[in-house]
Legacy VTK file of the C-alpha trace (Angstrom):
# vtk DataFile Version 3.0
C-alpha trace
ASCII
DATASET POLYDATA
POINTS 157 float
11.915 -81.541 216.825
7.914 -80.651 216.045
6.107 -79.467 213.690
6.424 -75.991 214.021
6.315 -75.244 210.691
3.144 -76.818 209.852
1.478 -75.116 212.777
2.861 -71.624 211.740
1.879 -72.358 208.214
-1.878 -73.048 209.221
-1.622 -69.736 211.440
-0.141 -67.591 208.734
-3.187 -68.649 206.743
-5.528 -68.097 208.660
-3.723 -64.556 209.106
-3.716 -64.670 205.163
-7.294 -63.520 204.034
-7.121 -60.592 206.223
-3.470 -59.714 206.160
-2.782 -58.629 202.527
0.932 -59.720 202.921
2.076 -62.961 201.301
3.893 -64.642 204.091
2.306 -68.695 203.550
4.786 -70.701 201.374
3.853 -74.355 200.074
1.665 -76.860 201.813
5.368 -78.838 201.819
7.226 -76.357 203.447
5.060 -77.198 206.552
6.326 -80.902 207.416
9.788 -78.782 208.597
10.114 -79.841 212.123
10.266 -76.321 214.812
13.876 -76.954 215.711
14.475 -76.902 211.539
11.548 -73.814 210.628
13.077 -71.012 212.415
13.977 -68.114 209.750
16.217 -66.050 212.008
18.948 -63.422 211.165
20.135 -63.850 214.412
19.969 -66.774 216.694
20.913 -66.537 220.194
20.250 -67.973 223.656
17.025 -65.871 225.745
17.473 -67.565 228.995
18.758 -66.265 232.510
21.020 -66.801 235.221
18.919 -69.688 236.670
18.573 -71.636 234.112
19.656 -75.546 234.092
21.257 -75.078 230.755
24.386 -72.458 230.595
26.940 -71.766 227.841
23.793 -71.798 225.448
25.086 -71.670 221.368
22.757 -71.513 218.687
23.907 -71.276 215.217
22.089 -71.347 211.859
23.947 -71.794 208.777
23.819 -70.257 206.419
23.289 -67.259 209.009
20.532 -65.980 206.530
18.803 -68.952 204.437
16.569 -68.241 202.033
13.375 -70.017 200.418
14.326 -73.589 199.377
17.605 -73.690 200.851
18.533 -76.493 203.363
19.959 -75.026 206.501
21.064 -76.636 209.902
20.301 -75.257 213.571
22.700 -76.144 216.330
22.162 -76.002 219.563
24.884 -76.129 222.417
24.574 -75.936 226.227
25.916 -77.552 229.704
23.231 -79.253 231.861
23.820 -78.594 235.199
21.923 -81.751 235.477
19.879 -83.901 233.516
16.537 -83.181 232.341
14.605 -86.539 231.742
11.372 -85.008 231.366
9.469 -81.796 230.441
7.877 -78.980 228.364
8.389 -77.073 225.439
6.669 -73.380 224.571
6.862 -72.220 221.096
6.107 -68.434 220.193
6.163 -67.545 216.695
4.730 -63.920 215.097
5.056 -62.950 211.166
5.050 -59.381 210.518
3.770 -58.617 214.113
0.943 -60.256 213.930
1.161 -63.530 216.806
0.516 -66.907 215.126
1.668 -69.638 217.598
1.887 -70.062 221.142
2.107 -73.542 222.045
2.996 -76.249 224.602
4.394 -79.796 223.550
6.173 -82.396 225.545
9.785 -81.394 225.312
10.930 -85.443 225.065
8.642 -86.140 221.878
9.054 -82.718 220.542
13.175 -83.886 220.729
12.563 -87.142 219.183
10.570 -85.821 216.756
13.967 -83.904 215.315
16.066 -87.381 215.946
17.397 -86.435 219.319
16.269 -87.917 222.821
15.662 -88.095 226.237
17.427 -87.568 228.839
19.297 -84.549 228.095
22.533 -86.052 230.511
24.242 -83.487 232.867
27.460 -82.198 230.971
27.851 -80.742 227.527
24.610 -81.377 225.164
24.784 -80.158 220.878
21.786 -81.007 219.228
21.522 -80.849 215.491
18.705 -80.631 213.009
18.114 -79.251 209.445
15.797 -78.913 206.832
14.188 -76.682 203.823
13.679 -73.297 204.650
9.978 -72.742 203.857
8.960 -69.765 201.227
7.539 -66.926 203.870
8.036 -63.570 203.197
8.195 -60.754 206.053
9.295 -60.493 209.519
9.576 -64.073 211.693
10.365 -64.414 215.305
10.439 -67.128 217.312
11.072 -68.381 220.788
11.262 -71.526 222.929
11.489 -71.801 226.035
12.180 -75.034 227.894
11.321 -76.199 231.227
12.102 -79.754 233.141
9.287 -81.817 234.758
9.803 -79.792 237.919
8.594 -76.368 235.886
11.775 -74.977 236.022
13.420 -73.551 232.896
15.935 -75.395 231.351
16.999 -72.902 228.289
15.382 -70.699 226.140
16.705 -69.669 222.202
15.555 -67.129 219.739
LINES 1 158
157 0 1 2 3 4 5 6 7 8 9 10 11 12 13 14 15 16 17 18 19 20 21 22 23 24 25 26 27 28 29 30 31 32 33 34 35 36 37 38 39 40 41 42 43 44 45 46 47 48 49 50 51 52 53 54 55 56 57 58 59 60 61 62 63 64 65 66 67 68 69 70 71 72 73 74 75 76 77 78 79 80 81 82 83 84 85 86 87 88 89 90 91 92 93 94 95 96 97 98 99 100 101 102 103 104 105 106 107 108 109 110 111 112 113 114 115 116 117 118 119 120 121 122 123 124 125 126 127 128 129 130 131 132 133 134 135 136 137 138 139 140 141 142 143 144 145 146 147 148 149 150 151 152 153 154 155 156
């Protein structure tokens, strides 16, 4: 969907010369798009009651991927309607220590994973996989989606 990776690998470096943690993997690693880079032992939906998207699904298999290994994320919600137009917010920490928070156009940010806009009303599963990147330590993520209007769509963890 973006390049989330790259941007967390750049961040964990910076991190890297006072953190004495290895937690930056190849320079390769980073072309993983953010849909594909999340390291999670859990995945699950974040959002609330108002949200445009309900019956949120993620799934990462394997459930625990490990350097190297290709994994898919898939995402499944209902669209109470459809969402032509928008924002995405990444956050991202390693061990703690916050290395993203970010803004992107949700509509490139989905074609950038091979998915598009609109996001029809009705049941939506996205799909997108990659090479989990060699980062060692504690990751969390979050995005949070809103529609052109502001208002949030969905949010996943």
């Amino acid at each position: 969907m973006k390049l989330f990776s790259a941007i967390l690998a750049l961040a964990v470096a910076a991190l890297a010369s006072a953190d004495p943690l290895s937690v930056l993997s190849s320079a390769e690693s980073a072309k993983t798009p953010a849909l594909r880079s999340v390291r999670r032992l859990e995945a699950k939906s974040c959002g609330q009651n108002e949200d445009i998207a309900s019956n949120v699904q993620v799934a990462l298999s394997p459930e625990h991927p490990t350097a190297g290994q290709t994994y898919s994320l898939t995402l499944k919600f209902d669209l109470s309607e459809e969402v032509s137009s928008g924002k995405v917010n990444y956050i991202a920490s390693v061990n703690g220590i916050n290395v993203m928070n970010e803004s992107k156009d949700l509509c490139e940010d989905l074609s950038n994973g091979g998915n598009s806009c609109p996001l029809k009303a009705g049941s939506n599963t996205l799909v997108s996989s990659g090479t989990m990147p060699n980062i060692s330590g504690s990751i969390k993520s979050k995005a949070v989606w809103t529609n052109g209007a502001g208002k949030e769509v969905l949010c996943w963890a």
